[in-house]
Steps between C-alpha positions, in 0.01 A plus 500: 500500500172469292432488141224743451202411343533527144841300536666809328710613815577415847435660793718557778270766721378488820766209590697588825834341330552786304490851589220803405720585181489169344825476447773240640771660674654207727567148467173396644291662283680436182490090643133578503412614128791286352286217322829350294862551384731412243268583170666609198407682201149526629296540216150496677317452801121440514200381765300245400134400579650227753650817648875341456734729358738447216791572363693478173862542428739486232850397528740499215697310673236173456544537147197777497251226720281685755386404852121561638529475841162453669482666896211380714360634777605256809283553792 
């Protein structure tokens, strides 16, 4: 999985992990696109120009404090 150029999407063609329809229908293809779990109240999720991706939550539970979780791209 790619982001795409102008960090607004990624891209998930052309990779032999997933089938022709793009769409996950066993364990090892939903393994493959899952890139985190356990986010709550996501509130946004945004590329950056260091192509990490980000996300915010909100949890009432922490007293209305949000989260930004930062993903990187491990190679």
């Amino acid at each position: 999985m790619e982001v795409n150029p102008n960090t607004s999407d990624l891209q998930f063609d052309n990779n032999p992990k997933l089938a022709n329809d793009l769409v996950a229908t066993n364990q090892d293809e939903i393994s493959y696109i899952t890139i985190g779990s356990g986010f709550k109240g996501i509130t946004d999720i945004e590329t950056r120009p260091d192509d990490d991706l980000y996300i915010l939550t909100y949890s009432r539970s922490d007293e209305g404090q949000g989260v930004l979780y930062r993903i990187t791209n491990n190679y």
